[in-house]
N, C-alpha and C positions, 0 to 999 in steps of 0.2 A: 858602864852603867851598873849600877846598883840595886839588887834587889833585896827590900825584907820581908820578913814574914808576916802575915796575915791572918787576927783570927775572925774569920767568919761564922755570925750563929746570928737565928731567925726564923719566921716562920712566916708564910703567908705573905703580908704586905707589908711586914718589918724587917728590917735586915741594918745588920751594923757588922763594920771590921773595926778590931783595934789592931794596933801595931807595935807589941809589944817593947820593941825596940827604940823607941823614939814615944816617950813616956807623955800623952794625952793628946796622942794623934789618932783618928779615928773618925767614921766614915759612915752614914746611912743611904737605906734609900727602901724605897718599895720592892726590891727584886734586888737579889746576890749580885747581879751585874751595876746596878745601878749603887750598892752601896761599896762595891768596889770601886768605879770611876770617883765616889768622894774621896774616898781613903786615899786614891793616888794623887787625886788636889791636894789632898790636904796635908800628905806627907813632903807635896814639893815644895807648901805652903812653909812646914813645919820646920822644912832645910833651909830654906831664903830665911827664915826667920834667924834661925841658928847660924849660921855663917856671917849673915852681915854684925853680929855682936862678936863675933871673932872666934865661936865658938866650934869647935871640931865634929862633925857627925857622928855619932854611935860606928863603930864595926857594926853589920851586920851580921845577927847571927844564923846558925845551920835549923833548919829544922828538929835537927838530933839536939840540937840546946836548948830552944824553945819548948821541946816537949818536956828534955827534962825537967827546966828550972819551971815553966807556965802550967804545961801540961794542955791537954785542948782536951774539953768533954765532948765524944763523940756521943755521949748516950742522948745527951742536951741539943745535939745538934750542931757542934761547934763540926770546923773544917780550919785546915789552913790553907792558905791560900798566898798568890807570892804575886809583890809588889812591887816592881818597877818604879825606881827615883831616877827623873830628869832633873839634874839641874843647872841652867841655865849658865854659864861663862859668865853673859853679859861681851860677849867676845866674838862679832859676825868672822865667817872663814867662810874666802872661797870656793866655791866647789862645781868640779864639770859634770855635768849628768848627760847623758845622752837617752832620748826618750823617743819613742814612735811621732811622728810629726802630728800624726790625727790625736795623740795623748795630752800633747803639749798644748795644741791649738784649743782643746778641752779644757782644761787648767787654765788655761788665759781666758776664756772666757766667764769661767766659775769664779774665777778670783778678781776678776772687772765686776763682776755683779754683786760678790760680796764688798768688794771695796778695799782688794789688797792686793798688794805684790805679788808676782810671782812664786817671790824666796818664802815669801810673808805666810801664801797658799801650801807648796809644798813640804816647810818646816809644820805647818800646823796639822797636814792629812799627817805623815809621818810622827808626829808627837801622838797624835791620836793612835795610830795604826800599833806604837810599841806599849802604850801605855792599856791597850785591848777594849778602846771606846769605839772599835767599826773595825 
């Protein structure tokens, strides 16, 4: 998995990340947390886009590159902040997990009620869980 850099700046009920790395991918929301859960749609958004045109993902860069070549205004309120890219195979694998029975019996239930899989349930708490939406 892959992480890039993140610049986060905002105030109050505004909040945007761009993503220096992947050139007009970028992210809002009312809260630092919430404009980061866009930015990581929208960077997986931004990679499904690029790859199915045949096009190769940026290297991510260091921090210490970022700041060189971008720079972040901490006086402005900027931060950086690191972003997790999932992206998808397209490729099911599988896989044995061994879980507490009253865990699992939970899981089956929450994912009957949403209207999904098992696999369908547990890929998506775990997409959420890497990606720092819960």
């Amino acid at each position: 998995m892959t992480h890039y850099i993140g610049i986060l700046d905002g105030e109050r009920d505004v909040w945007g990340v761009r993503i220096p790395d992947l050139p007009g991918c970028h992210g809002g929301g009312t809260s630092p947390e919430e404009a980061i859960a866009d930015v990581t749609s929208a960077a997986r958004e931004w990679a499904e886009m690029h790859l199915s045109t045949g096009q190769a993902l940026p290297v991510a860069r260091s921090l210490a590159a970022i700041l060189k070549a971008e720079g972040i205004d901490t006086a402005a309120g900027e931060s950086a902040v690191m972003i997790p890219l999932i992206v998808d195979s397209g490729r099911s694998v599988r896989a044995n997990l061994s879980l507490d029975a009253g865990l699992l019996a939970a899981i089956d239930a929450e994912a009957t009620r949403r209207g999904l899989t098992r696999s369908a349930f547990i890929a998506g708490a775990a997409r959420d869980k890497i990606e720092g939406q819960r």
